[in-house]
C-alpha positions as a Markdown table, in Angstrom:
| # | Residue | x | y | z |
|---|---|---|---|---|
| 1 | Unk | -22.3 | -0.5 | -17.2 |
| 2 | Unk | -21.0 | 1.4 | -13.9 |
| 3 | Unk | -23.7 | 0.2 | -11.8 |
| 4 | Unk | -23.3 | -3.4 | -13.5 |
| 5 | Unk | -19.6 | -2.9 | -12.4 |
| 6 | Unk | -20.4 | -2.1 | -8.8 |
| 7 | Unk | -23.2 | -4.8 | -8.0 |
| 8 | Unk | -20.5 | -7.0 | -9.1 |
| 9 | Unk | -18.2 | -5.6 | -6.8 |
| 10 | Unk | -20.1 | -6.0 | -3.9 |
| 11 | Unk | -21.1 | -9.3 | -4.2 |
| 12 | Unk | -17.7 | -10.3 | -4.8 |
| 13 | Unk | -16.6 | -8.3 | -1.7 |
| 14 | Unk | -19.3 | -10.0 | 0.8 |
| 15 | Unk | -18.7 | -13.5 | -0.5 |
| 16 | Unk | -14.5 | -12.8 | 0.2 |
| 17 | Unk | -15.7 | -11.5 | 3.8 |
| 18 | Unk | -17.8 | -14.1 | 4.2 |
| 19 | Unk | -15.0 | -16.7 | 3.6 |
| 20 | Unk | -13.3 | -15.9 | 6.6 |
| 21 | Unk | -16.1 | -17.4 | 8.9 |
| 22 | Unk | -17.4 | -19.6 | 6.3 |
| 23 | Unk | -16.1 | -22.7 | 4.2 |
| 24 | Unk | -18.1 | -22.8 | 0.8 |
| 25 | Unk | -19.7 | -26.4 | -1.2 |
| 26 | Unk | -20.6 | -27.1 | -4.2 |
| 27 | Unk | -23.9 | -28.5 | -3.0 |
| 28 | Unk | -26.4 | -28.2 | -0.5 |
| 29 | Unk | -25.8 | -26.9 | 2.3 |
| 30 | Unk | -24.2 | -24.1 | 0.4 |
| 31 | Unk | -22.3 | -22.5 | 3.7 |
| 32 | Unk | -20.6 | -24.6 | 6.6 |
| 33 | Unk | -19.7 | -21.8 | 9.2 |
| 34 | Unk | -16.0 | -22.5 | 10.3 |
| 35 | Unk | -17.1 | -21.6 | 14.1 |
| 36 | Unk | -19.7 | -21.3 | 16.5 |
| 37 | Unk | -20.5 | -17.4 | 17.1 |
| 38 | Unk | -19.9 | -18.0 | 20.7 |
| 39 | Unk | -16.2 | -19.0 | 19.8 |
| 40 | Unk | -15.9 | -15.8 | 18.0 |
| 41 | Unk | -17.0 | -13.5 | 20.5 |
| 42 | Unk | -15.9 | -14.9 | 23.7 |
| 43 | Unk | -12.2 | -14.4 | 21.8 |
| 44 | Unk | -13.0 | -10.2 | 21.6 |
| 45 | Unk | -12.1 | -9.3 | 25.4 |
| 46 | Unk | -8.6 | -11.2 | 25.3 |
| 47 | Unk | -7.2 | -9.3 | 22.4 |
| 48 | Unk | -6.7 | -5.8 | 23.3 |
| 49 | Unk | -2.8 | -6.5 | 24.8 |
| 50 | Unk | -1.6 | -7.2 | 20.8 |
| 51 | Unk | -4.2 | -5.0 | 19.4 |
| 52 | Unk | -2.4 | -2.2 | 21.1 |
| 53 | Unk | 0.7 | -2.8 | 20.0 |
| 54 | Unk | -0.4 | -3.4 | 16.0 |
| 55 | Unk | -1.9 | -0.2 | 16.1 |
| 56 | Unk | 1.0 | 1.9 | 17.5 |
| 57 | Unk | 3.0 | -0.2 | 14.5 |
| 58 | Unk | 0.7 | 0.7 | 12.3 |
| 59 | Unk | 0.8 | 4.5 | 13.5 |
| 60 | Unk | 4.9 | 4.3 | 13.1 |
| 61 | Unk | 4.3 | 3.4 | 9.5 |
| 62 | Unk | 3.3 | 6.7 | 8.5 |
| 63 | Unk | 6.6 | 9.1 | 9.7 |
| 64 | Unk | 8.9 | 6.1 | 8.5 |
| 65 | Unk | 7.3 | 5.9 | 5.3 |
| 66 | Unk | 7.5 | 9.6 | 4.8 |
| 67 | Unk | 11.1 | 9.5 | 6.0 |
| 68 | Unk | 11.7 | 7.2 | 3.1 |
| 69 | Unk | 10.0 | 9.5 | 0.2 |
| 70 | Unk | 12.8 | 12.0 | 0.7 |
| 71 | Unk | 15.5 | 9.2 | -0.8 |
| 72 | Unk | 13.3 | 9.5 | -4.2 |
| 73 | Unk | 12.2 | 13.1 | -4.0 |
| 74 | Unk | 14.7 | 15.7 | -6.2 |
| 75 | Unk | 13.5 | 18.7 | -4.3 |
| 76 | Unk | 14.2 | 18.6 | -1.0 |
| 77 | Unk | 10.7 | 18.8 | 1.6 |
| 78 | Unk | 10.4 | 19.5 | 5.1 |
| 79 | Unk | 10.1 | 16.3 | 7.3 |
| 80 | Unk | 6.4 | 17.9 | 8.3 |
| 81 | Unk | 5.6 | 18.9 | 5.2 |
| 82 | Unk | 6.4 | 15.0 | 4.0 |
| 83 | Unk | 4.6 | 13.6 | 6.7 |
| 84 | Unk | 1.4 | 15.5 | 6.7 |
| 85 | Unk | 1.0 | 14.5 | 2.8 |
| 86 | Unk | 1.4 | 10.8 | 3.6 |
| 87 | Unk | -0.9 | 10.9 | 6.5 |
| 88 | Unk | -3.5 | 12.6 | 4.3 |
| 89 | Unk | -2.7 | 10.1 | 1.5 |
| 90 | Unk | -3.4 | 7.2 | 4.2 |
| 91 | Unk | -6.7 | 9.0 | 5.1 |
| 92 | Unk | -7.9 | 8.6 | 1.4 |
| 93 | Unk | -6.5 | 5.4 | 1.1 |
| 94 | Unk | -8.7 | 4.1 | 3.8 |
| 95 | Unk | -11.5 | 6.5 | 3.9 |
| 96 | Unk | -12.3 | 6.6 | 0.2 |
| 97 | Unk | -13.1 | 4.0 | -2.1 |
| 98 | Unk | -10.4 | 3.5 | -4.6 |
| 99 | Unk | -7.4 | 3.0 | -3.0 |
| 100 | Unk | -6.1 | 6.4 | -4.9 |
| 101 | Unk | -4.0 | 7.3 | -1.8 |
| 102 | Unk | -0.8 | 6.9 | -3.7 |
| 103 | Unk | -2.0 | 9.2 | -6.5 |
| 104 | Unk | -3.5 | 11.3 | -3.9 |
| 105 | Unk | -0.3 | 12.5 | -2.2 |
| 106 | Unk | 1.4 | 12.5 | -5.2 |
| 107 | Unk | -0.7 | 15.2 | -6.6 |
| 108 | Unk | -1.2 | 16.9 | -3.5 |
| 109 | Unk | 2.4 | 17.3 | -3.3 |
| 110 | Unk | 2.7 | 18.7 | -6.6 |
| 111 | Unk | 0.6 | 20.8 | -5.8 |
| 112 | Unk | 1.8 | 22.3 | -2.9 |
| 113 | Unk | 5.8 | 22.3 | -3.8 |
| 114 | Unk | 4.9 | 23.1 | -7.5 |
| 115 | Unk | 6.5 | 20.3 | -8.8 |
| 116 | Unk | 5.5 | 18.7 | -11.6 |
| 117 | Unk | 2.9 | 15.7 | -11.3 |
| 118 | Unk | 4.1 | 13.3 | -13.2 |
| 119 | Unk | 7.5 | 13.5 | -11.4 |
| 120 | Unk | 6.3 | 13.3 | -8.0 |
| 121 | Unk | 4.4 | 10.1 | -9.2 |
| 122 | Unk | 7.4 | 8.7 | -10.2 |
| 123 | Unk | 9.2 | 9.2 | -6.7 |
| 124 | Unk | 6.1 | 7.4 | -5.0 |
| 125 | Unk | 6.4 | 4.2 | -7.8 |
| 126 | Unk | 10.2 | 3.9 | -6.9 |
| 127 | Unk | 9.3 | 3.9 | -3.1 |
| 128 | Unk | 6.3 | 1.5 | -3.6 |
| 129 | Unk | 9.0 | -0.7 | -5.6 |
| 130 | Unk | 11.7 | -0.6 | -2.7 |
| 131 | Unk | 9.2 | -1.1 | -0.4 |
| 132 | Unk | 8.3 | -4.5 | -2.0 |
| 133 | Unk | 12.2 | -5.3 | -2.4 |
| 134 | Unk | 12.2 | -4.9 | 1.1 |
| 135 | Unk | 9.2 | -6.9 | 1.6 |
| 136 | Unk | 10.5 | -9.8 | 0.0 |
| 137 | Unk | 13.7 | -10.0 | 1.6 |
| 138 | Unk | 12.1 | -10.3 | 5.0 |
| 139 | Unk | 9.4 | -13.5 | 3.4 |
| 140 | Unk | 13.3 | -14.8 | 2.2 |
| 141 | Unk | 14.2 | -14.4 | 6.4 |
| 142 | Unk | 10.9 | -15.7 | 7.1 |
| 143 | Unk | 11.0 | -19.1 | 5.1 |
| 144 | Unk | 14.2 | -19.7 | 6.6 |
| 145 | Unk | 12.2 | -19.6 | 10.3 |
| 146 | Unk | 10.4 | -22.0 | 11.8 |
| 147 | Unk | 7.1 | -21.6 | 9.6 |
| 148 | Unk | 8.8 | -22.9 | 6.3 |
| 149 | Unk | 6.8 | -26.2 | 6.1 |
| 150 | Unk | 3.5 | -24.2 | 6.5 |
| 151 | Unk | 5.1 | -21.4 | 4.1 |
| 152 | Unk | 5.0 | -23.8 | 0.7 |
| 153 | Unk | 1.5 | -22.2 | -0.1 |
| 154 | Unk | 3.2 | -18.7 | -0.2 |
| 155 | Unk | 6.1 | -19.5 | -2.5 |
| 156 | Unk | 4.2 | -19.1 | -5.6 |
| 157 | Unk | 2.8 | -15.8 | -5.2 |
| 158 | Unk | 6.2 | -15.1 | -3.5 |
| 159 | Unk | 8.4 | -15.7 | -6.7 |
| 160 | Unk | 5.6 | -13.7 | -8.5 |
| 161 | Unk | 6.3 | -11.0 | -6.6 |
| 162 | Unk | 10.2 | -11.0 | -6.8 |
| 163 | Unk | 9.7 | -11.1 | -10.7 |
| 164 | Unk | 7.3 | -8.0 | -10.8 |
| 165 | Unk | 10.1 | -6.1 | -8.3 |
| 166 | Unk | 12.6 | -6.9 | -10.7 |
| 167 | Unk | 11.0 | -6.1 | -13.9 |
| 168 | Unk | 9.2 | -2.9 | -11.8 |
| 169 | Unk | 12.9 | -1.6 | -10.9 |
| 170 | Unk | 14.0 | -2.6 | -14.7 |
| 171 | Unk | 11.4 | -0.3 | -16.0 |
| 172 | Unk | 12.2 | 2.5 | -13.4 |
| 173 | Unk | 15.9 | 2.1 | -14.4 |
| 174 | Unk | 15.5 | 2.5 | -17.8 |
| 175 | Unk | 13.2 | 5.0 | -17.6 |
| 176 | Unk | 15.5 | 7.0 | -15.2 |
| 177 | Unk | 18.2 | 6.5 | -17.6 |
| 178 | Unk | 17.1 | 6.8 | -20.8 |
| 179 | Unk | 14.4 | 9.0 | -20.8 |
| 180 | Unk | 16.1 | 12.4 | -20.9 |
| 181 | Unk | 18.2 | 11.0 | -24.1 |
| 182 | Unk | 15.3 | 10.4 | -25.9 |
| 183 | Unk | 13.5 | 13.5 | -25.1 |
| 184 | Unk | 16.8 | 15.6 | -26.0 |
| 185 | Unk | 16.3 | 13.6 | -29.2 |
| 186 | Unk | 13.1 | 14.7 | -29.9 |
| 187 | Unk | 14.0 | 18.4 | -29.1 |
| 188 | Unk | 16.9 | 17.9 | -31.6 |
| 189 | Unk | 13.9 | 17.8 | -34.1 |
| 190 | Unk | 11.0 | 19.5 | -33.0 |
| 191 | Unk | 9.5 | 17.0 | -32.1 |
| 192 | Unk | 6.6 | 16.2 | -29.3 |
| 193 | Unk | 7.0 | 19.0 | -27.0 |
| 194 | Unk | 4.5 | 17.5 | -24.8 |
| 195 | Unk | 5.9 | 14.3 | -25.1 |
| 196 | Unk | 9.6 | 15.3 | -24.3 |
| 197 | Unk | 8.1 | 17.7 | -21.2 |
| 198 | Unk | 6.4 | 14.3 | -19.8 |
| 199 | Unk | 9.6 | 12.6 | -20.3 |
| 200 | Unk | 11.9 | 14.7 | -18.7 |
| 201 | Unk | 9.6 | 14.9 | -15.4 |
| 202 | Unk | 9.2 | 10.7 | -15.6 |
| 203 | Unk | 13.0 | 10.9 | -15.5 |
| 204 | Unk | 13.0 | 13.0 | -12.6 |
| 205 | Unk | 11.1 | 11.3 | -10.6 |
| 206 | Unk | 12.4 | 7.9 | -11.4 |
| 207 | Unk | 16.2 | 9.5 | -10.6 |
| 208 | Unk | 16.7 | 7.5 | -7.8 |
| 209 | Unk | 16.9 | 4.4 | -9.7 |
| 210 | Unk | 19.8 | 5.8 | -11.7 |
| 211 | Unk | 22.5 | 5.7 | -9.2 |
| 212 | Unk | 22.9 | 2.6 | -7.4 |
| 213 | Unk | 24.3 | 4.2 | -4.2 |
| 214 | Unk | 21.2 | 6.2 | -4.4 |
| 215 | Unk | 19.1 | 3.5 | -4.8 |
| 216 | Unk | 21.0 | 1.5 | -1.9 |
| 217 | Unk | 20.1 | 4.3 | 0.7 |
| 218 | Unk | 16.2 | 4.3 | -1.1 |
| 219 | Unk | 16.3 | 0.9 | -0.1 |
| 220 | Unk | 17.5 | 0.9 | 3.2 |
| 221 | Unk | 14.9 | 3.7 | 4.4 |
| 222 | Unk | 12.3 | 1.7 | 3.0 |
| 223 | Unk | 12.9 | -1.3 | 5.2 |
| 224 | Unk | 12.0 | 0.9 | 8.3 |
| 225 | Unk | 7.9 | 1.3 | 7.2 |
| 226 | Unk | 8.1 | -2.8 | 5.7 |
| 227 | Unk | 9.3 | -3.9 | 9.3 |
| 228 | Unk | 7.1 | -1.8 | 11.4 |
| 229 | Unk | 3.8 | -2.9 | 8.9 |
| 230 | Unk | 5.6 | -6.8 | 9.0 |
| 231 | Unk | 6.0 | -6.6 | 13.1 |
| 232 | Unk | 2.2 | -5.8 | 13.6 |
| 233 | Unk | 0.8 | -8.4 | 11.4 |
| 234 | Unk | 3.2 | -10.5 | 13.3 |
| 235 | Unk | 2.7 | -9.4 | 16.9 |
| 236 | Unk | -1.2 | -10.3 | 16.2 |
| 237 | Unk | -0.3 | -13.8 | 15.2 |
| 238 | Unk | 1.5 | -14.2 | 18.5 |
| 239 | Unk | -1.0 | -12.5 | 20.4 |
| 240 | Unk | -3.4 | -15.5 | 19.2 |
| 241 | Unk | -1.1 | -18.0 | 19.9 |
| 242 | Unk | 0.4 | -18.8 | 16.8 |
| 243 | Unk | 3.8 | -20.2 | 18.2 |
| 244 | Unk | 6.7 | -17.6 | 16.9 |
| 245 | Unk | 3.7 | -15.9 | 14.9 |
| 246 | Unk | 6.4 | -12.6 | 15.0 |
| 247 | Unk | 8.8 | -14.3 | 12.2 |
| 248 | Unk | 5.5 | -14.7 | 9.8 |
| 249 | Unk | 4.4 | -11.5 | 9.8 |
| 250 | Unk | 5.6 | -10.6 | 6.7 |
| 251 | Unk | 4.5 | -13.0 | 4.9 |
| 252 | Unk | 0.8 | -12.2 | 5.6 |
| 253 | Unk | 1.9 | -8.6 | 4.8 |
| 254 | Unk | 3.2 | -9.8 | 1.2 |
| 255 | Unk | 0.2 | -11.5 | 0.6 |
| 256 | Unk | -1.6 | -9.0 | 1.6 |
| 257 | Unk | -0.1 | -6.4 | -0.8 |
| 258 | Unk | -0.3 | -8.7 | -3.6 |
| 259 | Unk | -3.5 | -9.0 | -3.0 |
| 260 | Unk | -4.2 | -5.1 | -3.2 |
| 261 | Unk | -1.6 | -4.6 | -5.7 |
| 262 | Unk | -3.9 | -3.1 | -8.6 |
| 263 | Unk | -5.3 | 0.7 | -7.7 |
| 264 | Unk | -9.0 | 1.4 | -8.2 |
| 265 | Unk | -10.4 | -2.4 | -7.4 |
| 266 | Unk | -13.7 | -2.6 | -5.8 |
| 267 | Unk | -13.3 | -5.3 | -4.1 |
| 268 | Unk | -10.4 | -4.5 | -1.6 |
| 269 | Unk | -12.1 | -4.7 | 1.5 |
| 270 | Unk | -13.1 | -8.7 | 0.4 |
| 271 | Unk | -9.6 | -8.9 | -0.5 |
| 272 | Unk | -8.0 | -8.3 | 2.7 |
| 273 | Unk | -10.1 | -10.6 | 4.5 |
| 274 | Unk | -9.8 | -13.2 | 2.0 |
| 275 | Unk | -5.9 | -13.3 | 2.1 |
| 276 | Unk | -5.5 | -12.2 | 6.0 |
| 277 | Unk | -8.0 | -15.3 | 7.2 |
| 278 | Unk | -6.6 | -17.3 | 5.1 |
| 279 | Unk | -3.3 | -16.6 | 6.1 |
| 280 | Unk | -3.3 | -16.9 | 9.6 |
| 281 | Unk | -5.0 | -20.0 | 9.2 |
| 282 | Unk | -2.0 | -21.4 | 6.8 |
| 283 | Unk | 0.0 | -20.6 | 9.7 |
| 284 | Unk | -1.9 | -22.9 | 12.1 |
| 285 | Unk | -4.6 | -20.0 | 13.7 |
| 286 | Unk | -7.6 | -21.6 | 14.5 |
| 287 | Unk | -10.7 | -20.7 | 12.5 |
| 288 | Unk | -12.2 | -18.5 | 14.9 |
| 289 | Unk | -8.7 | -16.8 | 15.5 |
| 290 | Unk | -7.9 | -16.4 | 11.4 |
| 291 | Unk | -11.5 | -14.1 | 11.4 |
| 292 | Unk | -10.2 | -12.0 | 14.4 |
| 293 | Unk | -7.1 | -11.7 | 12.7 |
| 294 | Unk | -8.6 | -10.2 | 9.6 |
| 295 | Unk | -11.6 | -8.0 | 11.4 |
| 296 | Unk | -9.3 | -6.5 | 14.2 |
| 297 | Unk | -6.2 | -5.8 | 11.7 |
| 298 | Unk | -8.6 | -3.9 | 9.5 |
| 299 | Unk | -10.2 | -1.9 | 11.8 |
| 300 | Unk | -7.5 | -1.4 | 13.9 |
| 301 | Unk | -5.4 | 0.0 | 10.5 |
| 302 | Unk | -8.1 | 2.0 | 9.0 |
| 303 | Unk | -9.1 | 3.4 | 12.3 |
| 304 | Unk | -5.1 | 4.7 | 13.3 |
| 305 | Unk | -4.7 | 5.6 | 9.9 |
| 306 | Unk | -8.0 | 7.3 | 9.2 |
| 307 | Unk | -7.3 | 9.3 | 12.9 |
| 308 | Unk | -3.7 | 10.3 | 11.9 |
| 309 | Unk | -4.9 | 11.5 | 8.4 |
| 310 | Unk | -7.8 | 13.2 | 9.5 |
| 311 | Unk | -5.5 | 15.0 | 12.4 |
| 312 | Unk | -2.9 | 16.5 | 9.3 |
| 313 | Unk | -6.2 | 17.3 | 7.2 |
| 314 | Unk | -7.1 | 19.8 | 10.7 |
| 315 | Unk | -3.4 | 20.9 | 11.1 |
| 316 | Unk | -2.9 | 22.2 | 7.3 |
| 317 | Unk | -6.2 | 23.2 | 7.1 |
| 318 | Unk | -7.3 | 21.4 | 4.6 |
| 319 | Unk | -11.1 | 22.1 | 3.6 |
| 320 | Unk | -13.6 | 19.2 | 3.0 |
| 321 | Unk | -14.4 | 21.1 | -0.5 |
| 322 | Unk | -10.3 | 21.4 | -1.1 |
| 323 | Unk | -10.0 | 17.4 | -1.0 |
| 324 | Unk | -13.4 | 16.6 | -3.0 |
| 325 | Unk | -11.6 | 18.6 | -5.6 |
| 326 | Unk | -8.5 | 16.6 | -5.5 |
| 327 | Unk | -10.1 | 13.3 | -5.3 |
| 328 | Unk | -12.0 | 14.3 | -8.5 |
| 329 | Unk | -8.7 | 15.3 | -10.3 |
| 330 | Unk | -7.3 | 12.0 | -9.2 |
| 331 | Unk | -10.2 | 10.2 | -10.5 |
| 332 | Unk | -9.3 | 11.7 | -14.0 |
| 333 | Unk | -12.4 | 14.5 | -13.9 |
| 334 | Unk | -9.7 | 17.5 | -13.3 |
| 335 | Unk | -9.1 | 18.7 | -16.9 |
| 336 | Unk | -5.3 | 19.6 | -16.4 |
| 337 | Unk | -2.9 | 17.6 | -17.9 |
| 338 | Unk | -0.3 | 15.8 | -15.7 |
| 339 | Unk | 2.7 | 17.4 | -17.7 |
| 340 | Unk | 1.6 | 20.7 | -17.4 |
| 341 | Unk | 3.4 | 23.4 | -15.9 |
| 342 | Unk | 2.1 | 23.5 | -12.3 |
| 343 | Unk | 0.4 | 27.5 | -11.5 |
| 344 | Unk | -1.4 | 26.6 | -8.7 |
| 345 | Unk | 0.9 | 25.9 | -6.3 |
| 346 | Unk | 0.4 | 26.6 | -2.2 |
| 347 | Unk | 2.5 | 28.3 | -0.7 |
């Protein structure tokens, strides 16, 4: 059923890819190519000016983003430390099938610091919530901007997205709350011990939410990595001539996220070019310039990210055998259970 599972998942990826440079019919001839290869590729030597600049955005992403984590972290973590784990985290997110780079630095974390997993998790979920409260206000700034004709076929997924921030931060409220209560409850009578453990750490980590003055300086750190991610998409708009392309950008980089929302997908990669070609072409890119837009922001963002994780993998020393055996505890092989008391932490 695996293999079924990936076939699937790679058709559906190549026929996403392929619908950036080709428009699809019901009938014979199947595929009508949007542009003339020539178009495409005599396109390639003008773009290196913006390219530049979205990948040095994309670069600042990574020490803004781990500038953020300390807002939802309980323990306090060196800057470097912080950093190194998210760069490594965007390594595997881009290197590795899976998308597990969230769960990644979350465990690697926990297990360097020795704090518990399912805590550390929880910090990441409250900054992957902000960040998307964050997001949205700047598509709210960007529909007020000169695109907000062309943006009609974003406000869908767009109030989809400000009712899964809300109900997210709901649930991490209540769970920052309430779930100490209910664990001293069980306690009270015996109850669970695993259970209340697993609570008490899921409170931790959602502790941020619990404070809204707290939560208010979570928020406003996470609108440094949203802005530099937002400006890159939008500096490559501009750079192909997409008339104040800068005020869209985060709208492509909302529907881009929605469209990568759900860890563990297969078909990612077709994702991102899906939505990213078909963005820029909602936004008045030519056809030619949409499939630029999606090739060059890809490679241009796993490349940076891939370089910058791969440098903190050299600097802490970080063994190709270590980080196999993290990926496969992430994966769910490990056998340790995520409330358990952590013994092998680095020091």
């Amino acid at each position: 059923m695996k293999w079924l599972a990936t076939v699937l998942g790679v058709l559906l990826t190549a026929v996403m890819v392929a619908s950036a440079f080709f428009e699809f019919q019901p009938h014979a001839p199947w595929l009508l190519p949007r542009f003339s290869g020539a178009a495409f590729l005599s396109q390639l030597p003008r773009q290196w000016p913006w390219l530049l600049g979205f990948s040095l955005l994309s670069l600042a992403v990574l020490p803004l983003r781990a500038l953020q984590w300390q807002s939802a972290l309980r323990r306090q973590v060196p800057f470097a430390e912080r950093y190194h784990v998210v760069a490594m985290g965007a390594f595997v997110h881009n290197a590795v099938p899976g998308k597990l780079g969230d769960l990644f630095r979350a465990l690697l974390m926990s297990r360097r610091h020795g704090m518990p997993f399912a805590e550390v998790l929880g910090s990441v979920v409250v900054c992957k919530l902000l960040e998307l409260a964050a997001l949205l206000g700047l598509v709210a700034l960007s529909f007020a901007g000169p695109f907000r004709r062309s943006l009609v076929a974003f406000e869908g997924g767009a109030r989809w997205a400000l009712a899964l921030c809300v109900g997210g931060l709901g649930v991490a409220w209540l769970l920052a709350v309430r779930a100490e209560p209910v664990a001293g409850w069980l306690e009270s009578r015996g109850r669970a011990p695993r259970l209340r453990t697993l609570l008490r750490q899921v409170g931790a980590g959602f502790s941020a939410a619990r404070s809204p003055r707290t939560l208010g300086r979570a928020l406003g750190l996470s609108v440094g990595p949203v802005l530099a991610a937002a400006l890159a998409y939008g500096v490559g708009l501009e750079g192909l001539g997409v008339p104040g392309g800068v005020a869209a950008g985060a709208v492509v980089l909302g529907a881009i996220a929605l469209g990568q929302a759900t860890p563990g997908m297969p078909v990612g990669l077709g994702l991102y070019y899906l939505v990213t070609s078909w963005a820029a072409r909602a936004l008045g890119a030519a056809p030619e310039d949409a499939a630029l837009f999606a090739v060059l922001t890809h490679s241009a963002t796993v490349l940076t990210q891939v370089a910058a994780g791969a440098v903190s993998l050299r600097v802490r020393r970080f063994r190709w055998a270590e980080l196999r055996r993290e990926l496969g505890e992430v994966a769910g092989q490990g056998t340790e259970a995520p409330w358990a008391p952590n013994e092998k932490a680095r020091q």
